[in-house]
PyMOL Python script that loads the backbone (N, CA, C, O; Angstrom):
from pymol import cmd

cmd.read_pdbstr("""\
ATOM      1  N   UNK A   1      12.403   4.718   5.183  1.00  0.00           N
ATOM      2  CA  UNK A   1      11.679   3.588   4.604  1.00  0.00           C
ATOM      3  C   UNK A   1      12.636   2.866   3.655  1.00  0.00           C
ATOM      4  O   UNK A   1      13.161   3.494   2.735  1.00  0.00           O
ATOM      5  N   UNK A   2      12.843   1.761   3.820  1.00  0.00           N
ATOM      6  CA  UNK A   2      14.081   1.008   2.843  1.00  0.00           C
ATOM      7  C   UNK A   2      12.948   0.567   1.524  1.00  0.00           C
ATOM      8  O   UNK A   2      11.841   0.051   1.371  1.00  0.00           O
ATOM      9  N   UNK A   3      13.895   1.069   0.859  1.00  0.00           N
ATOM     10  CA  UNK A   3      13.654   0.649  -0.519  1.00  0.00           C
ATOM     11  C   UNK A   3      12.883  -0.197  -1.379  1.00  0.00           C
ATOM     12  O   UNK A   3      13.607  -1.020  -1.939  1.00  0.00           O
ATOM     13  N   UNK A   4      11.490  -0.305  -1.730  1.00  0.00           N
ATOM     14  CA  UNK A   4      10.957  -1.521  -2.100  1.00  0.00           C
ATOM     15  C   UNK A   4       9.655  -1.597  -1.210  1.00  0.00           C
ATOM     16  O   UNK A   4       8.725  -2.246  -1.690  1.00  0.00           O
ATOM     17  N   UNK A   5       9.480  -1.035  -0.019  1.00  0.00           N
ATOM     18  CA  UNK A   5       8.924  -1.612   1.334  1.00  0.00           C
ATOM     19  C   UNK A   5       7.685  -0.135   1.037  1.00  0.00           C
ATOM     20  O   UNK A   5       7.840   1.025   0.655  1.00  0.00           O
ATOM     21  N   UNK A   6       6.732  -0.795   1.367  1.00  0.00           N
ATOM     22  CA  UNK A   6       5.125  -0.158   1.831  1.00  0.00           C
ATOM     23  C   UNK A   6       5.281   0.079   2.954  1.00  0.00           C
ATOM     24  O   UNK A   6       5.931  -0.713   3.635  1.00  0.00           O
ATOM     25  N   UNK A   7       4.678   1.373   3.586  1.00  0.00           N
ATOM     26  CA  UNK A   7       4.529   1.981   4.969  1.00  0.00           C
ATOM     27  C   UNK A   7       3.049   1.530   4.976  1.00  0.00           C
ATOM     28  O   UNK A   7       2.458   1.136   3.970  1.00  0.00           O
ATOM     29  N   UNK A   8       2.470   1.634   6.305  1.00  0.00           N
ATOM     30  CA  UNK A   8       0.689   1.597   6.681  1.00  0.00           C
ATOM     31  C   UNK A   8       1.103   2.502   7.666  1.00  0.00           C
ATOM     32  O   UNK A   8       1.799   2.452   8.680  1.00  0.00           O
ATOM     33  N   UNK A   9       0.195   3.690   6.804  1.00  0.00           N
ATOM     34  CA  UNK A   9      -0.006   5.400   7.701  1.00  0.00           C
ATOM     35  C   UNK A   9      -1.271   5.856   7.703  1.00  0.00           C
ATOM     36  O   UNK A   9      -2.007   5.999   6.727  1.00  0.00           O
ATOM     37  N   UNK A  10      -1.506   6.088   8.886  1.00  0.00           N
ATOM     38  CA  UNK A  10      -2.975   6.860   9.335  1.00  0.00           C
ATOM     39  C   UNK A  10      -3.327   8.264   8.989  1.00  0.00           C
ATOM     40  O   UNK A  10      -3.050   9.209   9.727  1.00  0.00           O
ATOM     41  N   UNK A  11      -3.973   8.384   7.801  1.00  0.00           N
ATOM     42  CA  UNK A  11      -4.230   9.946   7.464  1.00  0.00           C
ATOM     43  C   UNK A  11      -5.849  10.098   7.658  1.00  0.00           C
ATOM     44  O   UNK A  11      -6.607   9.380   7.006  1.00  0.00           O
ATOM     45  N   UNK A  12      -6.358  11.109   8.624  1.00  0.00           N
ATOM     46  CA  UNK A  12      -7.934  11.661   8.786  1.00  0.00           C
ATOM     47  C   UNK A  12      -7.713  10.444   9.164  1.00  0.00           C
ATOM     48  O   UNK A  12      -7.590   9.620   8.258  1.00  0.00           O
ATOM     49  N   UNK A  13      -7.615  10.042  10.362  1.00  0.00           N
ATOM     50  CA  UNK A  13      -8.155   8.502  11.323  1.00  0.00           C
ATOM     51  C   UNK A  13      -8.051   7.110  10.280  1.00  0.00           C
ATOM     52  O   UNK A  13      -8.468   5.979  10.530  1.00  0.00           O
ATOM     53  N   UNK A  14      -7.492   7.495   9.284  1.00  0.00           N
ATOM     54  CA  UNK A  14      -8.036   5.899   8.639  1.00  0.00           C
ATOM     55  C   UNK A  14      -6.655   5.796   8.265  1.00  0.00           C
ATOM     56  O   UNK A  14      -5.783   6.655   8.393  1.00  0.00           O
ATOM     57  N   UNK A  15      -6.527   4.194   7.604  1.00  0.00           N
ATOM     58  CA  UNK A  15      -5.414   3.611   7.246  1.00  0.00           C
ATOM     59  C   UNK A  15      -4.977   3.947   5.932  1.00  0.00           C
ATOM     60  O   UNK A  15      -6.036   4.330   5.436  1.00  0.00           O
ATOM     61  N   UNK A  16      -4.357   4.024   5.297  1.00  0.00           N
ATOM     62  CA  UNK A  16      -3.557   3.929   4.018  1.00  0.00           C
ATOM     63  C   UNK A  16      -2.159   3.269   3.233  1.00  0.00           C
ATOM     64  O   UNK A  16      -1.365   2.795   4.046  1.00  0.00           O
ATOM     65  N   UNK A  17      -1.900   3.204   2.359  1.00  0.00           N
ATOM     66  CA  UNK A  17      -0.378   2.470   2.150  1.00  0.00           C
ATOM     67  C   UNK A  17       0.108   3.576   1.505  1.00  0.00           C
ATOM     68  O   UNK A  17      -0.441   4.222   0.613  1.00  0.00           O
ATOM     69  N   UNK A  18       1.451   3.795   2.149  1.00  0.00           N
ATOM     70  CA  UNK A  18       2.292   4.724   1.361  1.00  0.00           C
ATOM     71  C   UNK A  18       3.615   4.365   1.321  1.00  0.00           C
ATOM     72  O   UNK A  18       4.297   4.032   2.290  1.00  0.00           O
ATOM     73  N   UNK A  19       4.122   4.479  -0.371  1.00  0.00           N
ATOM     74  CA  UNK A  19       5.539   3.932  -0.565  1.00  0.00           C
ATOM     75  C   UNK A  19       5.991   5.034  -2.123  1.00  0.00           C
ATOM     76  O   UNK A  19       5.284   5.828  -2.744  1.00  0.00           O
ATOM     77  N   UNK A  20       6.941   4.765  -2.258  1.00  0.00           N
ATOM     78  CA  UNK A  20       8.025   5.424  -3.700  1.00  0.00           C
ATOM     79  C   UNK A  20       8.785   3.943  -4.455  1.00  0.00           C
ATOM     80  O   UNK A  20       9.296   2.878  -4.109  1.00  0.00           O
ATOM     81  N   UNK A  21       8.432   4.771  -5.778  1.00  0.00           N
ATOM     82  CA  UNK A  21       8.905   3.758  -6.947  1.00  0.00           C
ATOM     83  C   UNK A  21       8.945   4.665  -8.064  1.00  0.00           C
ATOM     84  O   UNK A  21       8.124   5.443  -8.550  1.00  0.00           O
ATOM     85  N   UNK A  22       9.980   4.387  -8.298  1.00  0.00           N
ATOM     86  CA  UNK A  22      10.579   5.293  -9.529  1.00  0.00           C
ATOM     87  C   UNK A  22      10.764   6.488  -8.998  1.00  0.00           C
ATOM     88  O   UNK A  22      10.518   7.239  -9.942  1.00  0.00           O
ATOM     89  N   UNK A  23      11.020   7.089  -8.163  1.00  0.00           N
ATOM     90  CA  UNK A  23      11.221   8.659  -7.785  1.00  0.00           C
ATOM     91  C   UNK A  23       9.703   9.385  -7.040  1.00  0.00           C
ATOM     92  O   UNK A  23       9.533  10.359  -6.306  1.00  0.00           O
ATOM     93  N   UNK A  24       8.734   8.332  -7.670  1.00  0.00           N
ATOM     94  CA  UNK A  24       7.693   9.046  -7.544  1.00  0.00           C
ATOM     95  C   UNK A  24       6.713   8.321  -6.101  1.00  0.00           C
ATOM     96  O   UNK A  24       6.559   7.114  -5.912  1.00  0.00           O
ATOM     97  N   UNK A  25       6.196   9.363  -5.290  1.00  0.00           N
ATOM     98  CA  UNK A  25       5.282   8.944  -4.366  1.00  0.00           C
ATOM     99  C   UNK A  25       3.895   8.180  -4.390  1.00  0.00           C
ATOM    100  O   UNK A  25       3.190   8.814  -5.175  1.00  0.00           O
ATOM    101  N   UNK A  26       3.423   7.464  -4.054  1.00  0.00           N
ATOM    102  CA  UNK A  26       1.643   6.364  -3.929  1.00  0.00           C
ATOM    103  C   UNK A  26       1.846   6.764  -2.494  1.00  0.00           C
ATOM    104  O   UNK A  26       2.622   7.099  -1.599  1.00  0.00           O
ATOM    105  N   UNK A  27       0.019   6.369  -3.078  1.00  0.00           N
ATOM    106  CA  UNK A  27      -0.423   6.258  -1.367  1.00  0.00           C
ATOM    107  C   UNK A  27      -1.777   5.417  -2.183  1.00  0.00           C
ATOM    108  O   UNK A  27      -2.070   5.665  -3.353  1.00  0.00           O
ATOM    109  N   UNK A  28      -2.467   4.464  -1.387  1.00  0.00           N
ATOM    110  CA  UNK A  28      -3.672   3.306  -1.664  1.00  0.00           C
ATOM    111  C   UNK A  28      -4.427   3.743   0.046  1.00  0.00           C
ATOM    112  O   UNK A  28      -4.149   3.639   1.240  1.00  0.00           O
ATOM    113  N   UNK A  29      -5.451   4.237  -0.797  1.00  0.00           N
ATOM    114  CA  UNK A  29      -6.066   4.733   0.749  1.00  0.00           C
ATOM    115  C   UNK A  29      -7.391   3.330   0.710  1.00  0.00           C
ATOM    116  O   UNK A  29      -8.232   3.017  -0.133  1.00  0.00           O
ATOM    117  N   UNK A  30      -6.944   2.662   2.336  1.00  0.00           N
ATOM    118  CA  UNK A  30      -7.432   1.465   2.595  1.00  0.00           C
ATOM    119  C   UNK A  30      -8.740   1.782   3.318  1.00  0.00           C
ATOM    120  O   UNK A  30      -9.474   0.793   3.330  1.00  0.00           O
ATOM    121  N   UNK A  31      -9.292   2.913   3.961  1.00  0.00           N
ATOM    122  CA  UNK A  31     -10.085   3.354   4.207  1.00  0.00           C
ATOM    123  C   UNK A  31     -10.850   3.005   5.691  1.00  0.00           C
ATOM    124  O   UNK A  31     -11.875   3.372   6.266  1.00  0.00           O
ATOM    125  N   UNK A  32      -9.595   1.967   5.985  1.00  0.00           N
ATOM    126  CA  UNK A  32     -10.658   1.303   7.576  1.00  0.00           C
ATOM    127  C   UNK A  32      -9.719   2.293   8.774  1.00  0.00           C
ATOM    128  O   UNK A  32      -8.654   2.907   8.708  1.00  0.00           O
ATOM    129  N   UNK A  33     -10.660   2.084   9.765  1.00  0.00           N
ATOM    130  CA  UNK A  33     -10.221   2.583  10.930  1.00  0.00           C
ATOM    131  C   UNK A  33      -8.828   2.198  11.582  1.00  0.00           C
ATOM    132  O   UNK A  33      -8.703   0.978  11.475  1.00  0.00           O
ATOM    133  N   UNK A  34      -7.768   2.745  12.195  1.00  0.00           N
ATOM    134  CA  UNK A  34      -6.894   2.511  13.088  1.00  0.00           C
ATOM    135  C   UNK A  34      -6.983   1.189  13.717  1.00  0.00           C
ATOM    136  O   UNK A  34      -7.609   1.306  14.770  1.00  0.00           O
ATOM    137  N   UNK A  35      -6.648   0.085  13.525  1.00  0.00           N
ATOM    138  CA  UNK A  35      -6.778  -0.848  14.844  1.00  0.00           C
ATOM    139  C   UNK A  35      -6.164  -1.812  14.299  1.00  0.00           C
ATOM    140  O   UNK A  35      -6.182  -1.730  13.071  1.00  0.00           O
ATOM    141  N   UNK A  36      -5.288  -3.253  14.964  1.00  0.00           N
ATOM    142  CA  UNK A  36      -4.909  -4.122  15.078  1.00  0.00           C
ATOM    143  C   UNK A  36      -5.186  -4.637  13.811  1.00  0.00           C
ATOM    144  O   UNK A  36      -4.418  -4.589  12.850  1.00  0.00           O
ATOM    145  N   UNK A  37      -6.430  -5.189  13.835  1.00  0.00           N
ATOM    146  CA  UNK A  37      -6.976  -6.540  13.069  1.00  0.00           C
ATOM    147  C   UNK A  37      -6.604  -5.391  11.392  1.00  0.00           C
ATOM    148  O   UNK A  37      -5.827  -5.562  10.452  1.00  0.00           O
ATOM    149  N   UNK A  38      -7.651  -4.232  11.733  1.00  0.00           N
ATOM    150  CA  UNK A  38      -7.205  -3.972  10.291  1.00  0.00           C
ATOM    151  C   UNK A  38      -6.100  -3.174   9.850  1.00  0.00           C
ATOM    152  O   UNK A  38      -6.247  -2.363   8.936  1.00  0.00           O
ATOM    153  N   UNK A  39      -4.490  -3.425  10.705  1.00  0.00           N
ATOM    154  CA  UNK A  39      -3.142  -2.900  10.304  1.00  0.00           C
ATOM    155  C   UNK A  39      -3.012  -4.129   9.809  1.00  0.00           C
ATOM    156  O   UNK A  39      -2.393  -4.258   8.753  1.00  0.00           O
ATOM    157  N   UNK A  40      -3.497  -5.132  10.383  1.00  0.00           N
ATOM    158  CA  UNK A  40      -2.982  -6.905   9.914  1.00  0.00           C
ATOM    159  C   UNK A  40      -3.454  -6.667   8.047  1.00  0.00           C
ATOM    160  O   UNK A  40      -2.746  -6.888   7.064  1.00  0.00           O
ATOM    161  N   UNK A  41      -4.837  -6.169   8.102  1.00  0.00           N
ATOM    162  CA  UNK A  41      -5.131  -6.219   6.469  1.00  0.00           C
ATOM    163  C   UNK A  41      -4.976  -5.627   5.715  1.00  0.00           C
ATOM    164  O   UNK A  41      -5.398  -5.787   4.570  1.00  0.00           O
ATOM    165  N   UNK A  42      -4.181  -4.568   6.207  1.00  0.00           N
ATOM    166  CA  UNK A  42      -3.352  -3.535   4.966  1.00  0.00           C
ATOM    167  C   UNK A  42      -1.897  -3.838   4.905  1.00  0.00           C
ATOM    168  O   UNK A  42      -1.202  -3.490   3.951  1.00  0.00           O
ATOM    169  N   UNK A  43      -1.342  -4.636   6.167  1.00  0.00           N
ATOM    170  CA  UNK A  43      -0.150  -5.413   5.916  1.00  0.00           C
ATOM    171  C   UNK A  43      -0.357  -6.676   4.645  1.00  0.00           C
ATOM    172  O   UNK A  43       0.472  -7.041   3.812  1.00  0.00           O
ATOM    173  N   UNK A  44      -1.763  -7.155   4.857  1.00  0.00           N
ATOM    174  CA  UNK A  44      -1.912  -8.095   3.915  1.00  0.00           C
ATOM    175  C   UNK A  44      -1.703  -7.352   2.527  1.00  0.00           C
ATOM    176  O   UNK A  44      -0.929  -7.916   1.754  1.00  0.00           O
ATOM    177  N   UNK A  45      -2.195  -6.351   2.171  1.00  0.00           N
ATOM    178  CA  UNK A  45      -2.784  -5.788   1.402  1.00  0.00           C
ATOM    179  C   UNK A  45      -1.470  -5.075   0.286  1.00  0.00           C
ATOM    180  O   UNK A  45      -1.354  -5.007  -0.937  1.00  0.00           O
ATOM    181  N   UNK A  46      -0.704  -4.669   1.351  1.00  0.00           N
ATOM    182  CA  UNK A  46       1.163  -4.222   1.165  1.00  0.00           C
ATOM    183  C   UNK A  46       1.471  -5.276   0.354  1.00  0.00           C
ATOM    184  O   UNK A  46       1.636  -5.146  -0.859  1.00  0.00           O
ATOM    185  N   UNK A  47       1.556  -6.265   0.914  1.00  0.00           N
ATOM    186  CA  UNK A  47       2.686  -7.585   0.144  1.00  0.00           C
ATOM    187  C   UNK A  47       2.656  -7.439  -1.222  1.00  0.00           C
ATOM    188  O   UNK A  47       3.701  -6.957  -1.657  1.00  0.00           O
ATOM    189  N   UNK A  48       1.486  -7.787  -2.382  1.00  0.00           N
ATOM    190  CA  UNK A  48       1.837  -7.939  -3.324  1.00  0.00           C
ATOM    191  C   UNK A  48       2.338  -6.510  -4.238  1.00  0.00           C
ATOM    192  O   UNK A  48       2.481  -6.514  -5.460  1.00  0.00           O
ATOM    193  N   UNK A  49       2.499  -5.651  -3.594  1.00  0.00           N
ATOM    194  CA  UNK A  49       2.718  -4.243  -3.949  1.00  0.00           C
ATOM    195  C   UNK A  49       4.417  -4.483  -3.761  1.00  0.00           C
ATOM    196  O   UNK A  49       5.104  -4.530  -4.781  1.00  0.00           O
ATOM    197  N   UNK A  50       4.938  -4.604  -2.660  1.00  0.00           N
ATOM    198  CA  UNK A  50       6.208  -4.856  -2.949  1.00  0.00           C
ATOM    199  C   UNK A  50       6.591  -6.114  -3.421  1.00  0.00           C
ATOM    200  O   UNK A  50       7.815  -6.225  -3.489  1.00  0.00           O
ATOM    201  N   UNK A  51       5.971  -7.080  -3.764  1.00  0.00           N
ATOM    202  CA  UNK A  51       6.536  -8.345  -4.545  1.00  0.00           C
ATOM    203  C   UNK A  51       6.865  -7.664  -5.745  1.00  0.00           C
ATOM    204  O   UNK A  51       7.956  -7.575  -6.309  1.00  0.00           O
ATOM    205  N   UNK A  52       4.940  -6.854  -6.274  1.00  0.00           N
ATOM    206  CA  UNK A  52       5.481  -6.516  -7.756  1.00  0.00           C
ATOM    207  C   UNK A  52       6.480  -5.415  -7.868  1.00  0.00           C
ATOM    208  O   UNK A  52       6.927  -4.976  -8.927  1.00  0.00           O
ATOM    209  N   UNK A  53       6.711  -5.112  -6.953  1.00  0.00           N
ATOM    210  CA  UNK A  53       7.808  -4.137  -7.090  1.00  0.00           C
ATOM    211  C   UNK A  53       9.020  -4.416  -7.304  1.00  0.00           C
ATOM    212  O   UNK A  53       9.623  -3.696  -8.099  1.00  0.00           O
ATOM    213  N   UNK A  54       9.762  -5.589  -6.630  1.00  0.00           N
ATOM    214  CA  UNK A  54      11.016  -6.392  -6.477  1.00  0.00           C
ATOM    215  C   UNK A  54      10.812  -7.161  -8.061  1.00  0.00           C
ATOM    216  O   UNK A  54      11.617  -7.403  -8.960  1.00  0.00           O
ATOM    217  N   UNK A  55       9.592  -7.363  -7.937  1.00  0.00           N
ATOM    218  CA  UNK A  55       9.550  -8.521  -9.590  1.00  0.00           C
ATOM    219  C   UNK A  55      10.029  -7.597 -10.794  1.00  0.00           C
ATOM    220  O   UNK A  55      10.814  -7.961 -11.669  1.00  0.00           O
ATOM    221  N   UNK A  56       9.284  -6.030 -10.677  1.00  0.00           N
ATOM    222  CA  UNK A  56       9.496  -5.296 -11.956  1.00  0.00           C
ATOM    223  C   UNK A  56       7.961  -5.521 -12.701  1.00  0.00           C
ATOM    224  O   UNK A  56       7.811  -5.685 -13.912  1.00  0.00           O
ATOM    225  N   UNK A  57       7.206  -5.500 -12.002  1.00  0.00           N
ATOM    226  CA  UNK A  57       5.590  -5.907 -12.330  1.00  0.00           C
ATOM    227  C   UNK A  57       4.521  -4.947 -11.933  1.00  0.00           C
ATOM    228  O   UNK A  57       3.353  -4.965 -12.320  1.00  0.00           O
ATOM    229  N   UNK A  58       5.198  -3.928 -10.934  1.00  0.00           N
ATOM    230  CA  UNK A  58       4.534  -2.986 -10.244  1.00  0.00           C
ATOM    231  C   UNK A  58       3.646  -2.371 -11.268  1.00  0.00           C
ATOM    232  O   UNK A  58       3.984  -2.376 -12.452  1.00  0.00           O
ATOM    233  N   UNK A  59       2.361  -1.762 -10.809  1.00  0.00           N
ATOM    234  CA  UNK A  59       0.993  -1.138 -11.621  1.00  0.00           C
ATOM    235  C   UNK A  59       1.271   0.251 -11.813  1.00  0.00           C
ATOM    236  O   UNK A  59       0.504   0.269 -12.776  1.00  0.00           O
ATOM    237  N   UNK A  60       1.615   1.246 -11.770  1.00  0.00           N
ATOM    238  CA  UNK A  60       1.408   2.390 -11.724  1.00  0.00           C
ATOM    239  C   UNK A  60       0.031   3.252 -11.536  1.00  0.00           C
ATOM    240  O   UNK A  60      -0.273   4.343 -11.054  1.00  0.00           O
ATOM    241  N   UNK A  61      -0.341   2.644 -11.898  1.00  0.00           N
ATOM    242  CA  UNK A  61      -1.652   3.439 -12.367  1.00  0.00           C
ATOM    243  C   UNK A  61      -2.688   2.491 -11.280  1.00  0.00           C
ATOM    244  O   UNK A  61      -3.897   2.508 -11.509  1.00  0.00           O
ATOM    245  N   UNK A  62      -2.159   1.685 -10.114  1.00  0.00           N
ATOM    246  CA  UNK A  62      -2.535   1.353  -8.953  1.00  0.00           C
ATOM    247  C   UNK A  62      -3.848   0.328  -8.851  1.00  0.00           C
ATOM    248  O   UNK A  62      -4.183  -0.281  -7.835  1.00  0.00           O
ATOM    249  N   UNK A  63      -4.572   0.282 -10.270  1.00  0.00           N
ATOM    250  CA  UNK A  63      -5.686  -0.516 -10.835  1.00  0.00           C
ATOM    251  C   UNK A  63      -5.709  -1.816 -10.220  1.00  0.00           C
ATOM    252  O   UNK A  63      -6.656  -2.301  -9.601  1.00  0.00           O
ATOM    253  N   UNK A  64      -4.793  -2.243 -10.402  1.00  0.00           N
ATOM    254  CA  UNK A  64      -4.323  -3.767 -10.201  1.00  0.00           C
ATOM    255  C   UNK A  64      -4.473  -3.991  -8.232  1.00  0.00           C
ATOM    256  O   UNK A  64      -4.740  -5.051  -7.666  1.00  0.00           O
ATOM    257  N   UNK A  65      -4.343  -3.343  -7.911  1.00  0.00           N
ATOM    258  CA  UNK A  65      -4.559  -3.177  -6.160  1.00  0.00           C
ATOM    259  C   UNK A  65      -5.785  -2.699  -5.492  1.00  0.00           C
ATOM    260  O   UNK A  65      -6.177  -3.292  -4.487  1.00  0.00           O
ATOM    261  N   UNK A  66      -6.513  -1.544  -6.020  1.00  0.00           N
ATOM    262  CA  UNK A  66      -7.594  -1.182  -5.776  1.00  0.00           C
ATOM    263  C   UNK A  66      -8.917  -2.611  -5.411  1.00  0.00           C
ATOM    264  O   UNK A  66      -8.699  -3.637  -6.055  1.00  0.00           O
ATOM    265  N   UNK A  67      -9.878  -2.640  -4.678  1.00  0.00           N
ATOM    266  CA  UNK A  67     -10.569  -3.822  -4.376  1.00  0.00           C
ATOM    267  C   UNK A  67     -11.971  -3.580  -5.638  1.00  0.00           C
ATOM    268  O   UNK A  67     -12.794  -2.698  -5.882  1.00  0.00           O
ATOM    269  N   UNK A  68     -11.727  -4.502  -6.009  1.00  0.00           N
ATOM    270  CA  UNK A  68     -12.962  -4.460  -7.387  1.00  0.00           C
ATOM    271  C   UNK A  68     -14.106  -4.241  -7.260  1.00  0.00           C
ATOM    272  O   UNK A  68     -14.585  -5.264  -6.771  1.00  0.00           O
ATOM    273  N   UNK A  69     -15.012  -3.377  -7.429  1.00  0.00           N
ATOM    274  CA  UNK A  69     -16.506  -3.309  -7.282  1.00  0.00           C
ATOM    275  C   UNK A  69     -16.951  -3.841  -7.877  1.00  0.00           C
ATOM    276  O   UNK A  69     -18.181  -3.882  -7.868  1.00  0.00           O
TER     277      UNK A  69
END
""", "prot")
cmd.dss("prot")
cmd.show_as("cartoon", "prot")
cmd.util.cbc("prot")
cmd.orient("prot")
């Protein structure tokens, strides 16, 4: 995985994002099923995770990404 860059990995049938920053491992479990349309929305979902990452803005504490109830 190059440096900076979000994976979309299928753990228990569903989607998730998994990447490293700072040494340390995330994972943002996206929760939808395997399929096309929704790899497209966890690709969506990736981007600003590595923007803030390249920016130096990244969340740690993952708050900032999670979908708001």
């Amino acid at each position: 995985m190059p440096k900076g860059s979000v994976n979309i990995e299928v753990f228990q049938e569903r989607l998730r994002l998994a990447w490293s920053w700072q040494g340390k491992r995330f994972w943002l479990y996206i929760g939808l099923p395997d399929t096309i349309a929704n790899r497209k929305a966890a690709s969506i979902k990736a981007s600003p995770i590595e923007l803030d990452m390249a920016s130096g803005n990244f969340d740690p504490s993952l708050v900032k990404y999670k979908p708001q109830k």
